[in-house]
N, C-alpha and C positions, 0 to 999 in steps of 0.2 A: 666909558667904563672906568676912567681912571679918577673922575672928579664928580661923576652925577650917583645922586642916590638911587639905591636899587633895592630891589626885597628878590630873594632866592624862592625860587617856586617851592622847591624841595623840602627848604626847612624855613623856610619864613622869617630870616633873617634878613634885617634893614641895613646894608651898607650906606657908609657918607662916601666911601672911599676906594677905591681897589681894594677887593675881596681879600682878608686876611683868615687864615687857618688858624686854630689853636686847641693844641691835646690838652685836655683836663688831669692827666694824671700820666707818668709813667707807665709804658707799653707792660710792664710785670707785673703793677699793681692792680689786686684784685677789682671789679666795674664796682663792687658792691660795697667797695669801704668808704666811709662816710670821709665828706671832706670838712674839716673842722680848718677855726680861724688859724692865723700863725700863731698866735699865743700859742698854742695844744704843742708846739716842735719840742718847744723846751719843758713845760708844763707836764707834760705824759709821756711814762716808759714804754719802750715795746715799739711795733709798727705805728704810724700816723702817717695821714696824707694834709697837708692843709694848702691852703691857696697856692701858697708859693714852696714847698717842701715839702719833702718826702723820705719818708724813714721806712724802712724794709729791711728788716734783719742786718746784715752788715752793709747794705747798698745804702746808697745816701744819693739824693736825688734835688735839684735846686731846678726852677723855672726860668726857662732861655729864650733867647730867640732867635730864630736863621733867618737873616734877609737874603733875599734871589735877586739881587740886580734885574730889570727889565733890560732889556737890551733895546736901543733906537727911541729911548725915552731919556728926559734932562733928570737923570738917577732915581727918578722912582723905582721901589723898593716895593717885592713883595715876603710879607712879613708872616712865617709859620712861628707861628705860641710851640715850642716842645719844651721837655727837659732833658737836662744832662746830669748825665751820673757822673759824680766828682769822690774823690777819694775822701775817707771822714775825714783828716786831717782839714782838707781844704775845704769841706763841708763846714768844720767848724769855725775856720776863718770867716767865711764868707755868714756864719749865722753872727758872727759876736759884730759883725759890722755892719750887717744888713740894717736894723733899726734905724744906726744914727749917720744911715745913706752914707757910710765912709770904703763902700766894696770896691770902690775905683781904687783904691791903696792897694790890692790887691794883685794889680795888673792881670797875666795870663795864666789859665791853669790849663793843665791837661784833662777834658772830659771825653766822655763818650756818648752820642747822641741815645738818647733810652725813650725814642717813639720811630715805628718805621715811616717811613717817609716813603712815597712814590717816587720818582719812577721803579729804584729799587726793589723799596720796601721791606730791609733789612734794616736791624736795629744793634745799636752798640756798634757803632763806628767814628772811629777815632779821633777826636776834635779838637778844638783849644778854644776852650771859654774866656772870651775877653769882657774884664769888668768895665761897666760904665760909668758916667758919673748921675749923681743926684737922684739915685734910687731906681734909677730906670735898670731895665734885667740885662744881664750880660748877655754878650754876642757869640754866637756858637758857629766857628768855622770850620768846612770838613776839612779834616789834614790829609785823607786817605788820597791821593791821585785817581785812583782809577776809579772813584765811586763816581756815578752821574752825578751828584748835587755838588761834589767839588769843581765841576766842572760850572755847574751852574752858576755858582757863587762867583768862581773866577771868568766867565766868557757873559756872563748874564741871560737869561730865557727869553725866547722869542714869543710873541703869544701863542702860538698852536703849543709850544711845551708849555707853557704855563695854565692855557685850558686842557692840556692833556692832563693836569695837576689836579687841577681842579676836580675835572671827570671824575679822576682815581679815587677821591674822596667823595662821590657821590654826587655834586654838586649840577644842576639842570643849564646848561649849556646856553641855549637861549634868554635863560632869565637873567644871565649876567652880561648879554650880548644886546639885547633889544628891550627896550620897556618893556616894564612887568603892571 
């Protein structure tokens, strides 16, 4: 599971690698709004969503990502795609340096995860978006203690939680367990 290719019965997606998650968009932003390139952030007033941003009346929204430790594994990482809501201020930092990959200057901000997540599944919960370097998306840490996924981040997921994950999000159990 961790290194052989696989295809998801459910949605017919082809992994090379341990199954990764990823939200297309912000849990508030309507399913129906078109998703235009990053140019459109700065280019167009009003709401946008584009690849990697997200503008919704005063919320501002940037593409993250939550790694889950495996636990009993030499630190593979399982890797949910969300976003987190940042303050415009730091929304604008993080756009004037996005381009020319200098967001690691940036070091840590205070977000809030803005996709519910399993086991939970409660959204806008407290985090700190840590910048990477070389363009890659910043890391979104829960800071909440008592939320499950903080706990996840810091003890790491065994695999029955991590296919309990899985499940949550619909995913066919066998087809990521046994050739498909």
């Amino acid at each position: 599971m961790l290194g052989s290719q696989r295809q998801c019965r459910c949605c017919g997606a082809t992994f090379a690698q341990l199954l990764s998650l990823s939200c297309d968009r912000p849990d508030v932003c309507p399913e129906d709004m078109f998703v235009h390139d990053n140019t459109a952030i700065s280019a167009q007033a009003g709401d946008v969503l584009t690849e990697d941003f997200c503008r919704l009346g005063k919320l501002r929204f940037v593409r993250a990502v939550l790694a889950v430790p495996l636990a009993d594994t030499r630190g593979e990482e399982f890797i949910l795609g969300t976003w987190a809501r940042l303050s415009q201020e730091d929304f604008e930092a993080y756009l004037d340096r996005f381009e020319m990959q200098e967001t690691e200057d940036l070091g840590s901000k205070r977000a809030w995860l803005a996709n519910a997540i399993p086991p939970d599944g409660s959204e806008l919960i407290e985090a700190m978006l840590h910048m990477r370097p070389e363009g890659q998306y910043p890391e979104l840490q829960i800071s909440e203690p008592d939320h499950p996924l903080y706990n996840l981040q810091m003890v790491g997921a065994q695999l029955e939680e991590l296919l309990g994950l899985l499940y949550a999000y619909g995913h066919d159990l066998p087809s990521l367990i046994y050739d498909a």
